[in-house]
C-alpha positions as CSV (number, residue, x, y, z in Angstrom):
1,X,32.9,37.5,102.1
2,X,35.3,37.4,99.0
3,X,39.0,35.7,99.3
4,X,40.4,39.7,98.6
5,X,38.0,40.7,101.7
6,X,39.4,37.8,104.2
7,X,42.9,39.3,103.1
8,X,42.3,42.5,104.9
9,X,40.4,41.4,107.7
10,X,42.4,38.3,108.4
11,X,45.8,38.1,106.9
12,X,47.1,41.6,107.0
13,X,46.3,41.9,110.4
14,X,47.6,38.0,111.1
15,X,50.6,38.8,109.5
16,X,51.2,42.6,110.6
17,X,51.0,41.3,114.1
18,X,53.4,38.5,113.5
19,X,55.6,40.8,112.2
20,X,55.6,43.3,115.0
21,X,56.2,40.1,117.2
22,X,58.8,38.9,115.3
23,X,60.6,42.2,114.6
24,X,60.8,42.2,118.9
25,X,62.7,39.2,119.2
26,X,65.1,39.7,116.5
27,X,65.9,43.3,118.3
28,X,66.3,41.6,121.6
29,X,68.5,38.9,120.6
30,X,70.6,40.7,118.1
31,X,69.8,38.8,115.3
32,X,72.2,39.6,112.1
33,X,69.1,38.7,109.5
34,X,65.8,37.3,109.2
35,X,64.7,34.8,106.4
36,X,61.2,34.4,105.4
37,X,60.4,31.1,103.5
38,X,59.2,31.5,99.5
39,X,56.3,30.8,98.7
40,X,54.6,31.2,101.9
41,X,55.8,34.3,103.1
42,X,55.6,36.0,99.8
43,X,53.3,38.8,101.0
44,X,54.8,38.7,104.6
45,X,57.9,39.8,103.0
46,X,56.7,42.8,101.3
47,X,54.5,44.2,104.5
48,X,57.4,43.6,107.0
49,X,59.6,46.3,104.4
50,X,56.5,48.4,104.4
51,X,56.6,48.4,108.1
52,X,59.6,48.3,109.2
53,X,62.2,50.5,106.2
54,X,64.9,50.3,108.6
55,X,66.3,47.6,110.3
56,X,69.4,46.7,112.5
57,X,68.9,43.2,110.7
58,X,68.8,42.3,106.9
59,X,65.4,41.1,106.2
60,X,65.7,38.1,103.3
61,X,63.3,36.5,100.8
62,X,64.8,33.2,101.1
63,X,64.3,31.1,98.0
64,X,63.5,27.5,99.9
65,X,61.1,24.6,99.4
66,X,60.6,21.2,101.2
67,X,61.7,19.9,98.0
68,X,65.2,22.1,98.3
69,X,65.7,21.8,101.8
70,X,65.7,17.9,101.5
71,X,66.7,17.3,98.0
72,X,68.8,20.6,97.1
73,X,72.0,20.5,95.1
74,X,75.1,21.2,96.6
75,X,74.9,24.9,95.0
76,X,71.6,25.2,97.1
77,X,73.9,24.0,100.6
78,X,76.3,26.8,100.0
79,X,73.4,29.2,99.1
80,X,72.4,28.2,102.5
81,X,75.3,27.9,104.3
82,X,75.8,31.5,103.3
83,X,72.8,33.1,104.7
84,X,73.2,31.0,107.6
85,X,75.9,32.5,109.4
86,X,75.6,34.3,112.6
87,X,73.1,34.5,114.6
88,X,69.8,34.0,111.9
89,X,66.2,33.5,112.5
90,X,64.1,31.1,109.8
91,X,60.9,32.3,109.5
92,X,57.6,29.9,107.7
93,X,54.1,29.8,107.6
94,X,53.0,26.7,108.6
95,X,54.4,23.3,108.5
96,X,56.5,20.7,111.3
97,X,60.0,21.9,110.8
98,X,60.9,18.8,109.8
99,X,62.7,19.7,106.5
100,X,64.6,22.1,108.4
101,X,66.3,20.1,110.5
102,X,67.3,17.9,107.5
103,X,68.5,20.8,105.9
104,X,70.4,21.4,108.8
105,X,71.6,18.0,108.8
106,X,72.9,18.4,104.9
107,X,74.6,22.1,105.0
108,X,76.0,21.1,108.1
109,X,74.7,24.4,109.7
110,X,71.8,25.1,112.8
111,X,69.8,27.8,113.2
112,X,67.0,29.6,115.5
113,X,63.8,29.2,113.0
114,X,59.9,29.5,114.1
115,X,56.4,28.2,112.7
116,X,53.5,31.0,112.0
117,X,51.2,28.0,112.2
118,X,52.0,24.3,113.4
119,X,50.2,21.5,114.9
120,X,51.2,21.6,118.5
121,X,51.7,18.0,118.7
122,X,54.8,18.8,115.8
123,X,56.5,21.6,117.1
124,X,56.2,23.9,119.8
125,X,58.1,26.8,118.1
126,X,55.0,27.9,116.8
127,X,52.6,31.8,117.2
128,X,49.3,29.6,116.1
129,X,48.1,26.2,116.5
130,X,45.7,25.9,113.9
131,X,43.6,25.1,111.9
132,X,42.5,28.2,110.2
133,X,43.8,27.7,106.4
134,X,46.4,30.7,106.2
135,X,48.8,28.4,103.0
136,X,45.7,29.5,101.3
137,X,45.6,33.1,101.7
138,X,49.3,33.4,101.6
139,X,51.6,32.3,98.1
140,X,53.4,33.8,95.7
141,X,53.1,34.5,91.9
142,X,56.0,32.2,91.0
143,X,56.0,28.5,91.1
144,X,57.8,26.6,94.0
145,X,61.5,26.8,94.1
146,X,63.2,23.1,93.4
147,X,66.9,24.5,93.7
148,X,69.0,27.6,93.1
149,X,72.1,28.0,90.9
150,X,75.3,29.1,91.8
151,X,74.8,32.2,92.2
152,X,71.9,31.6,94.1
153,X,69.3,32.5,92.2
154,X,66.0,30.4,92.0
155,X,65.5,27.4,90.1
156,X,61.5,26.9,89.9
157,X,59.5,23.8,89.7
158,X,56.1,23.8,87.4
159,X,55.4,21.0,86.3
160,X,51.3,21.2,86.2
161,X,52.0,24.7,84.2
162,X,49.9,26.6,86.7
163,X,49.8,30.4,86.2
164,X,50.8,31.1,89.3
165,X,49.9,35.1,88.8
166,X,46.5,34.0,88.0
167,X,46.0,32.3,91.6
168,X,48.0,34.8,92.9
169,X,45.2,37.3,91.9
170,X,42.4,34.7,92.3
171,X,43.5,34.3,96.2
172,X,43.4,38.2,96.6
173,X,46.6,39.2,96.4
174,X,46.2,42.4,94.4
175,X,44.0,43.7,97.3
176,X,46.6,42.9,100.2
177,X,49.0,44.9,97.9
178,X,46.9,47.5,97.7
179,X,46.2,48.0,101.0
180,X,49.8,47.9,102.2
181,X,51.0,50.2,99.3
182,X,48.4,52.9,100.2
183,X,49.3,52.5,104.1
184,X,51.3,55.3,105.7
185,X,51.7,53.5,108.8
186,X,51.0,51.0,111.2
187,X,50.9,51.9,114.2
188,X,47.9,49.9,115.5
189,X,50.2,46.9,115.5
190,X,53.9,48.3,115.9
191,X,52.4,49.8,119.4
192,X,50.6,47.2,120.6
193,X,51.6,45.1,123.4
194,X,52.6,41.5,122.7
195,X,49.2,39.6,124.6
196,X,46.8,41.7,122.3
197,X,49.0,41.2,119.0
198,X,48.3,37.6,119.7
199,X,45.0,37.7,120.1
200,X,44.8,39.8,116.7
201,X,46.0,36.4,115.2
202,X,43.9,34.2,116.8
203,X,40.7,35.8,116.1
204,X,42.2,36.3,112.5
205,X,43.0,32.8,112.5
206,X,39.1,31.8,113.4
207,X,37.6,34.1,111.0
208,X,39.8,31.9,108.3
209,X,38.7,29.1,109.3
210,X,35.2,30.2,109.3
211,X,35.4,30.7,105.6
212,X,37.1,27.3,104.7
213,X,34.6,26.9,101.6
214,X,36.0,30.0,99.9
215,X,39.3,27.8,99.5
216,X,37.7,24.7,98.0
217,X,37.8,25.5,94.4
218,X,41.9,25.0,94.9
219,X,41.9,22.0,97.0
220,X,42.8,19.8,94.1
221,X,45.2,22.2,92.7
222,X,46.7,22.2,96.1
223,X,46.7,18.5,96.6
224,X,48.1,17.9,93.1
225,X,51.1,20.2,94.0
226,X,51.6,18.4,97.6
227,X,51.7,21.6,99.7
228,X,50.2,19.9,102.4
């Protein structure tokens, strides 16, 4: 088992489930747009526009951080502020939603927003509990955002000089891609009901786990960069 093979038999299934899941409650509740949090829904972002073309909602790469969400400019509160309005759903990997709500707190905004992964003693708005290691299956070939301009565009953070397109290749990246590029559809996932899509990412989410040591030659990479 390579990091490019746990891609496609664990996190394009994880995630094309997710999706489906998620594209179901932002029909049903009207939602005006989705955002999915940089870095960690990186590769989320490009399946759910390879799944789903067309939607009633605007689908957004939202340029976001810990780091931004707590320490952000005031160029980075209207960037926000912007995207928050109406009815939006925040969408990240994994984490406590704790930086959230102090965003919240500083743009002066709320919003609906739910956990792929959380620890269930954190948050309860949450598909997985843990623990399979999905931040390191899932990143993006830029370095983290630390603030946008005024116009909104990113301001990235890279102080340890890591060539992020490097460890974006080294974590299999190319092969998800690939896989979703060559994909005509999906409909293994889109038609499924929602019990068995959640079992998709559980099992997905063991079978990650289960390969834990593939990750450890990033672990202090990882730690140095405080993901965690």
């Amino acid at each position: 088992m390579t990091l490019s093979d746990l891609q496609l038999e664990a996190n394009l299934p994880l995630l094309a489930s997710a999706t489906v899941l998620l594209d179901r409650k932002l029909r049903q509740g009207n939602y005006d747009r989705v955002l999915l949090s940089s870095r960690d829904c990186y590769l989320q972002a490009h399946l759910w526009r390879r799944m789903y073309p067309a939607t009633p909602y605007e689908v957004i790469y939202w340029q976001t951080s810990r780091w931004a969400r707590i320490k952000g400019s005031s160029d980075y509160l209207d960037y926000c502020r912007a995207l928050l309005k109406g009815k939006v759903l925040i969408v990240d990997l994994c984490g406590t939603g704790e930086s959230l709500e102090t965003l919240f707190i500083r743009a002066g905004v709320r919003s609906d927003y739910l956990l792929i992964q959380s620890d269930p003693r954190k948050n309860h708005r949450r598909l997985l509990d843990g623990p399979g290691d999905l931040e390191g299956l899932n990143c993006a070939p830029h370095p983290t955002v630390e603030d946008t301009d005024y116009l909104g565009k990113p301001i990235y953070s890279n102080p340890l000089n890591v060539d992020w397109w490097k460890y974006f290749e080294d974590i299999g990246g190319k092969a998800f891609f690939a896989e979703v590029q060559k994909r005509t559809e999906f409909s293994e996932f889109i038609d499924a009901p929602d019990d068995v899509l959640l079992q998709r990412m559980k099992a997905a989410e063991a079978l990650i786990k289960g390969n834990n040591s593939l990750f450890e030659p990033w672990h202090q990479l990882r730690r140095s960069e405080d993901w965690q």
